[in-house]
C-alpha positions in Angstrom: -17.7 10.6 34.6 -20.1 11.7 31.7 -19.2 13.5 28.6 -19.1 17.3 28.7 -19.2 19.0 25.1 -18.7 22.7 25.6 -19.1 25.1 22.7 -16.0 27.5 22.3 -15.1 31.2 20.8 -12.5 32.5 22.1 -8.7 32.5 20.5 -7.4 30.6 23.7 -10.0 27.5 23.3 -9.6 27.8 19.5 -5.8 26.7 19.9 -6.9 23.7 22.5 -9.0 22.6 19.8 -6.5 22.6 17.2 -4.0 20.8 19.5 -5.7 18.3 20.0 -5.2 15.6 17.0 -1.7 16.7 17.8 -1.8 15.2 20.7 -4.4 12.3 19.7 -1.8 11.3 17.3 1.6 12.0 18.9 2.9 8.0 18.3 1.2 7.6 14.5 3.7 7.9 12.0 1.3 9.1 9.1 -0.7 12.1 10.5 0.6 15.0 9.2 0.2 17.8 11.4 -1.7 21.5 9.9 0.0 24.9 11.4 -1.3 25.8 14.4 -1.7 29.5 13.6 -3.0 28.7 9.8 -5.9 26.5 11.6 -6.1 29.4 13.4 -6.4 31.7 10.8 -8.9 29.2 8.7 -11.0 29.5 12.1 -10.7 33.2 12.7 -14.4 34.9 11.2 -12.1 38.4 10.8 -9.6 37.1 8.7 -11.2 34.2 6.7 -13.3 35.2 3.9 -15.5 32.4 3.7 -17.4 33.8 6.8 -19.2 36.6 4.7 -21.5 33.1 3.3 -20.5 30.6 6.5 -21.8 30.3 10.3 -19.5 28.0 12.5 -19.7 26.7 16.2 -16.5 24.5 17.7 -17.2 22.0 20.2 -15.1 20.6 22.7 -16.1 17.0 24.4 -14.4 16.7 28.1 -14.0 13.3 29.8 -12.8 13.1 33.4 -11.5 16.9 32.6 -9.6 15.9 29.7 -9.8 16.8 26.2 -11.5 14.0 24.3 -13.0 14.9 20.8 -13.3 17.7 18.8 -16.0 18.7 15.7 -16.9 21.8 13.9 -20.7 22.4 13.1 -20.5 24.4 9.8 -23.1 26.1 7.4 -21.8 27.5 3.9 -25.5 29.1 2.9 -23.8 30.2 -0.6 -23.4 26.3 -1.0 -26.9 25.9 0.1 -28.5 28.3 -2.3 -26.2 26.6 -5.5 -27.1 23.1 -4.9 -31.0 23.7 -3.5 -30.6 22.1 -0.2 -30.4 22.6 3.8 -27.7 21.2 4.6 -24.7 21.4 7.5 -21.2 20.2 7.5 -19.6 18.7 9.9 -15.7 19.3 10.1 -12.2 19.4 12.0 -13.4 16.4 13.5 -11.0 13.9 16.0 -12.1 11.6 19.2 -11.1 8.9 20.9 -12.5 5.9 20.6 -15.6 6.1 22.8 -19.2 5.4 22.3 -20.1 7.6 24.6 -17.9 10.6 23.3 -18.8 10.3 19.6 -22.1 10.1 20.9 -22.3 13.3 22.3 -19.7 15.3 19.8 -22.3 13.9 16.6 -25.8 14.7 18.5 -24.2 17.7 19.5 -23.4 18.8 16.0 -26.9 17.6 14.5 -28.6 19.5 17.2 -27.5 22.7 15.7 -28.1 22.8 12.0 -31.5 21.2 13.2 -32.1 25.0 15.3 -30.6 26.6 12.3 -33.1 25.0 10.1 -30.9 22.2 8.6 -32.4 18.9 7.4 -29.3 16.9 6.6 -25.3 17.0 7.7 -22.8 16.2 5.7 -18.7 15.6 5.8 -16.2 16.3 7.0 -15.8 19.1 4.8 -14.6 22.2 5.7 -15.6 26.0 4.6 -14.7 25.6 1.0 -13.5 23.1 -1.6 -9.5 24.1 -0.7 -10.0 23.3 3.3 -9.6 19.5 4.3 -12.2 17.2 3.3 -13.6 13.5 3.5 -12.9 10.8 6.0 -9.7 8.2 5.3 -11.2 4.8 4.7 -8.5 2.9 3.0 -4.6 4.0 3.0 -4.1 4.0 6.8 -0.9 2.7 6.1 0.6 5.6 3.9 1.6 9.6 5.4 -1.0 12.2 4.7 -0.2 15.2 2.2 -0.6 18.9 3.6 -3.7 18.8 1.9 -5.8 15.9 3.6 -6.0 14.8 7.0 -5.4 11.3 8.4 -7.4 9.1 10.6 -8.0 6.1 12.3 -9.8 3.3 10.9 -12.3 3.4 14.4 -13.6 6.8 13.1 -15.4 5.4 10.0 -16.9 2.5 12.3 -18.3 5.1 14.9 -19.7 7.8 12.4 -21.7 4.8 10.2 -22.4 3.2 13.8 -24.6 6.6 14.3 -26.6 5.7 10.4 -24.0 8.3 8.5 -24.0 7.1 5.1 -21.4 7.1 2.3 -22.0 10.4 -0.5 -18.9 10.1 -2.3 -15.6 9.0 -2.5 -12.7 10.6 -3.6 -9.6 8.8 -4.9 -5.7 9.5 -4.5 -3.1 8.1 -6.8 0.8 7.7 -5.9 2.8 8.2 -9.0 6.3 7.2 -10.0 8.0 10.2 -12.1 9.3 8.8 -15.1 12.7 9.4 -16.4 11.4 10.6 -19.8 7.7 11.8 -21.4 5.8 9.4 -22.6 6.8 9.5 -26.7 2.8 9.7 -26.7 2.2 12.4 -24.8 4.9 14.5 -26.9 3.3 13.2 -29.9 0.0 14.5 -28.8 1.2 17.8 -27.2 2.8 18.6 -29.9 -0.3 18.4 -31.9 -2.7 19.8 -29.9 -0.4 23.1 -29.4 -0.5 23.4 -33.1 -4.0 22.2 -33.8 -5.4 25.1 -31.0 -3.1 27.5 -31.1 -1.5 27.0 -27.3 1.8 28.2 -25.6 2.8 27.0 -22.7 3.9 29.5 -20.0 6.5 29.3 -17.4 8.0 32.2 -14.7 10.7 32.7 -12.8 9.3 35.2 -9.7 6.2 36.3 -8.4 6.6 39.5 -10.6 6.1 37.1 -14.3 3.0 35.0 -12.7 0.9 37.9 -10.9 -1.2 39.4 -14.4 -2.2 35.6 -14.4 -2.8 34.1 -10.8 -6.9 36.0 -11.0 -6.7 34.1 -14.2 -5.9 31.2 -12.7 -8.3 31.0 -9.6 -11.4 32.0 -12.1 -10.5 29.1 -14.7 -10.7 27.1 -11.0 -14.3 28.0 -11.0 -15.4 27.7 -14.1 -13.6 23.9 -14.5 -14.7 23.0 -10.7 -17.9 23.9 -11.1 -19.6 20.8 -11.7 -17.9 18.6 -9.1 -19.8 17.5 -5.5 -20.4 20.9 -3.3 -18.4 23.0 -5.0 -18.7 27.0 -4.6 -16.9 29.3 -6.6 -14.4 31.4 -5.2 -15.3 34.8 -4.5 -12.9 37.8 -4.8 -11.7 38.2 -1.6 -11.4 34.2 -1.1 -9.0 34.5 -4.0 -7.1 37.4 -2.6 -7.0 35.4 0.8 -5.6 32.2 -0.8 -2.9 33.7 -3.4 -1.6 35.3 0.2 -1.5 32.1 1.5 0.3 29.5 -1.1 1.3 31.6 -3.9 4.9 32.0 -2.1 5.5 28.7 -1.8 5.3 27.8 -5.3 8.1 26.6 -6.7 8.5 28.0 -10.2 9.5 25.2 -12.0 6.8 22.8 -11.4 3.9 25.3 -13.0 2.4 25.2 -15.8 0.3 27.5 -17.4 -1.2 27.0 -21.0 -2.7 30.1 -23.1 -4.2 30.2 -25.7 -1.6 32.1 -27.7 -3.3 34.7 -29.7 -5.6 36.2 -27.0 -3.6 35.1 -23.9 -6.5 33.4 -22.3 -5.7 31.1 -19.7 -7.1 27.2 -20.8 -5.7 25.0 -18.3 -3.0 25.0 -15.3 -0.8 22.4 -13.3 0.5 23.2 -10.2 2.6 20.9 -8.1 4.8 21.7 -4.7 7.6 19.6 -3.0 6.2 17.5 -0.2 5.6 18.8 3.3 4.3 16.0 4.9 7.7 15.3 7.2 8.9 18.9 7.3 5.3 19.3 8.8 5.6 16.4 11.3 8.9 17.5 12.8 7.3 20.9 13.0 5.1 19.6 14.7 2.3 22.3 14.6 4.9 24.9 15.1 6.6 27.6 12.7 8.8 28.9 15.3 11.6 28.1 16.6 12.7 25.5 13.7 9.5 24.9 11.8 10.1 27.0 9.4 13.7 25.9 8.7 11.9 22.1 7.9 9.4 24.0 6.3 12.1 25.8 4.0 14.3 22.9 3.4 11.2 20.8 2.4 10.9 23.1 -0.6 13.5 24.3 -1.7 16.5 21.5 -1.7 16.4 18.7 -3.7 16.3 15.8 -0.9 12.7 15.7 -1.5 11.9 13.1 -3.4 8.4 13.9 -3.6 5.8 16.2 -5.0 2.3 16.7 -4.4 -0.3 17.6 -7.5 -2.0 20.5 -5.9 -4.4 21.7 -8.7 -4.9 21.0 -12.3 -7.8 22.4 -13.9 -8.7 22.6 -17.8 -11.5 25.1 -19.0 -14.4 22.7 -19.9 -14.1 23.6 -23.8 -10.7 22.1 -23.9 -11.6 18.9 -21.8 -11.0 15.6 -22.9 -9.1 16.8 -26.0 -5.7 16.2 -25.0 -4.2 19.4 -23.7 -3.2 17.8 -20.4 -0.4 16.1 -22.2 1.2 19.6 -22.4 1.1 20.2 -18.9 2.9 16.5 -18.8 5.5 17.4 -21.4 6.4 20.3 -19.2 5.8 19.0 -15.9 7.6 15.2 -16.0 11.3 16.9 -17.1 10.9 19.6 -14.6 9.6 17.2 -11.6 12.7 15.0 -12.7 15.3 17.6 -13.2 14.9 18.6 -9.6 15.1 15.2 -8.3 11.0 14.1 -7.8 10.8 10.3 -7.7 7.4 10.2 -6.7 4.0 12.2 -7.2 1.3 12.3 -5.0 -2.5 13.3 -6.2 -4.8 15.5 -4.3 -8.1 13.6 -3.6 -10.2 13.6 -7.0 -13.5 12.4 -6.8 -14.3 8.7 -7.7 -16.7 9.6 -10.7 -14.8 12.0 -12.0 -13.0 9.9 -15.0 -11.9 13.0 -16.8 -9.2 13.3 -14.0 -8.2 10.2 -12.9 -7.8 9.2 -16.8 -4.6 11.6 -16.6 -2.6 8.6 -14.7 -3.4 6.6 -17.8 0.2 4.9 -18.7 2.2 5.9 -15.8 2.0 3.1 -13.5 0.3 5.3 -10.7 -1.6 3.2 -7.8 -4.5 4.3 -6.1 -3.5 4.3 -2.7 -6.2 6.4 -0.4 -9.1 6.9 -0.6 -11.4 9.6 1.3 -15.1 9.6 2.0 -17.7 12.4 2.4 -20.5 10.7 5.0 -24.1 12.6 4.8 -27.6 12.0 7.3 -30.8 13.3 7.9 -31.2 15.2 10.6 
C-alpha cells in the first residue's frame, strides 16, 4: 500500500503525532521521552507565543493504516526578516526506516514553504532557540537530556540521501564534577570580582529571584544574539517560558553575577538535576506517577547528574574570565548535593568562547547534533 501523508489540526491528531516516537522508540534505551501535554502546549497556536511571528502545518505519513512518520513544516518570519532569508524549518520529525515514507514526509514539507514563498528548508529546528533542535549524528550510544531529542543513525542517511546538507554542528560535552575548584579558577574569580566590581548572587525561593528573571532572559538576547538563527525573545515568550521552568529550578545550582554597584545583571549559570530517566519511566505521562519520577528526579540527591541549561555572559564581559565565578559557585554546590557528572546543552561547534569553559576539567565531547539545510 502507498504512503498517505495527511495534514492535521485538531487537538486529537496533535496527540497521535506526539505519540508517535514514543512508540517508534519503545525498546531504545536512550530516547528520552518530551510530556505529552507540554508538546502539546509547544504546538497549541493559543497558548504558545511564538505563533504571533510562526505559521506551522503537522503531517502525518500512514502505511497500511498505520502511523509511520511524522514532520512539522515551520516558518518563523521574525527569523526571516533578522537573518535576510526565505527560509522554512523543518521539525518534530520521526519515521521509520522507509524510502518511500521519508520520501513523501520530506517532499511533503518542501512542497509547502515552496507555496508559502520559501526558497530553502532547514533543521530540525523548532519555533525558537529553547525548542529541540539539530539531528543526532554521533552519541547514539549515550541517553538524551530533556533538552535534545534522540535518534537513529538511519535518519541522517535518509535526510542527506534526499541532497540535505550539513549547516552546522553543535557539540555536547559530559563533564565529571570535581571534588574541589580548580585553585585557578578561584585565583581568577577572585580577581576578576575585585578588578570589575562583581557579586555573585544566590536565592533561596521564587520570591529572591523574580526582580531578576526579565533580567535574565534579556541578557539571553543580547549574549545569543550572534549565534546560528537566533531570535530574541519577545515579552510574552519570556512570560511563557519563566511559567514553564522557573519552578523547577533548584536554587542552589544558580548563579547570578551583578555588577555590584548598579545591580546589572552580567552573566548567569543555570543548571537542573537530570530528567532523562524520571522522563523515561514517565513515559510521556505526568499522571498517575509521572510526576512523582518527575519530583524525585529533582529534588533528592540520587541523582548523580545535572544538566547545564543556560549560561550566558553579556558580550562586554566575554572572554575576560568572569565564567570562573559562576564555576567557583557552581562546582561546590553541584558537589554538595551529590552531582558526579554534568551534562552540556548542545553549543555550537564554532562557538569557542563556550566550549573553552571545559578547559581543565576532563569533559568529553560526547554528541553531537546537526542542523541539515536545502534549496527548495
Amino acid at each position: 500500500m502507498s504512503v498517505r501523508i495527511v495534514p492535521i489540526n485538531d487537538k486529537a491528531s496533535k496527540k497521535k503525532f506526539i505519540k508517535f516516537p514514543i512508540r517508534l522508540y519503545k525498546d531504545c534505551p536512550y530516547y528520552v521521552p518530551s510530556l505529552v501535554l507540554d508538546e502539546l502546549g509547544t504546538l497549541d497556536s493559543e497558548k504558545n507565543p511564538a505563533f504571533d511571528f510562526c505559521e506551522q502545518q503537522l503531517f502525518l505519513a500512514y502505511k497500511d493504516n498505520k502511523i509511520v512518520g511524522r514532520i512539522a513544516a515551520i516558518i518563523n518570519h521574525r527569523s526571516n526578516e533578522i537573518w535576510n532569508q526565505k527560509h522554512a524549518r523543518f521539525g518534530f520529525v520521526d519515521f521509520i526506516d522507509d524510502n518511500e515514507v521519508v520520501d513523501a514526509l520530506f517532499s511533503t514539507a518542501e512542497e509547502w514553504a515552496r507555496n508559502k514563498g520559501m526558497n530553502a528548508i532547514q533543521g530540525p529546528m523548532g519555533f525558537t532557540d529553547l525548542d529541540h533542535e539539530g539531528l543526532l549524528v554521533f552519541g547514539y550510544d549515550r541517553i538524551s537530556t530533556m533538552a535534545t531529542t534522540y535518534s537513529y543513525p538511519y535518519y541522517k542517511d535518509q535526510i542527506e540521501r534526499l541532497g540535505y546538507e550539513k549547516d552546522v554542528d553543535w557539540h555536547e560535552f559530559y563533564i565529571p564534577v570535581p571534588e574541589a575548584v580548580p585553585e585557578r579558577h578561584q585565583r581568577i574569580a577572585n580577581i576578576i570580582a575585585n578588578k570589575y566590581g562583581l557579586k555573585l548572587l544566590k536565592f533561596k525561593n521564587l520570591k529572591q529571584i523574580t526582580p531578576y528573571v526579565d533580567k535574565l532572559f534579556n541578557l539571553l538576547n543580547e549574549a545569543y544574539a550572534p549565534l546560528y538563527g537566533f531570535v530574541p525573545l519577545t515579552q510574552k515568550q519570556i512570560d511563557y517560558y519563566v511559567k514553564m521552568y522557573v519552578p523547577l529550578l533548584r536554587w542552589d545550582i544558580v548563579s547570578l553575577i551583578i555588577k555590584e554597584d548598579t545591580d546589572e545583571l552580567v552573566a548567569f549559570g543555570i543548571g537542573m538535576p537530570s530528567l532523562s530517566l524520571a522522563l523515561q519511566k514517565a513515559g510521556g505521562k505526568l499522571f498517575p506517577t509521572g510526576w512523582y519520577y518527575l519530583l524525585k528526579a529533582l529534588k533528592f540527591k540520587s541523582n548523580k547528574v545535572i544538566d547545564l541549561l543556560l549560561i550566558g555572559i553579556a558580550p562586554e564581559y566575554q572572554g575576560k574570565g568572569v565564567n570562573a565565578m559562576i564555576f567557583n559557585d557552581f562546582i561546590p554546590s553541584a558537589h554538595k548535593s551529590g552531582f558526579h557528572f554534568a551534562e552540556s546543552n548542545p553549543e555550537l561547534e564554532q562557538n569557542n568562547k563556550v566550549s573553552a569553559l571545559w578547559d581543565g576539567f576532563n569533559a568529553e565531547h560526547h554528541k553531537t547534533r546537526r542542523a541539515f539545510t536545502k534549496k527548495i
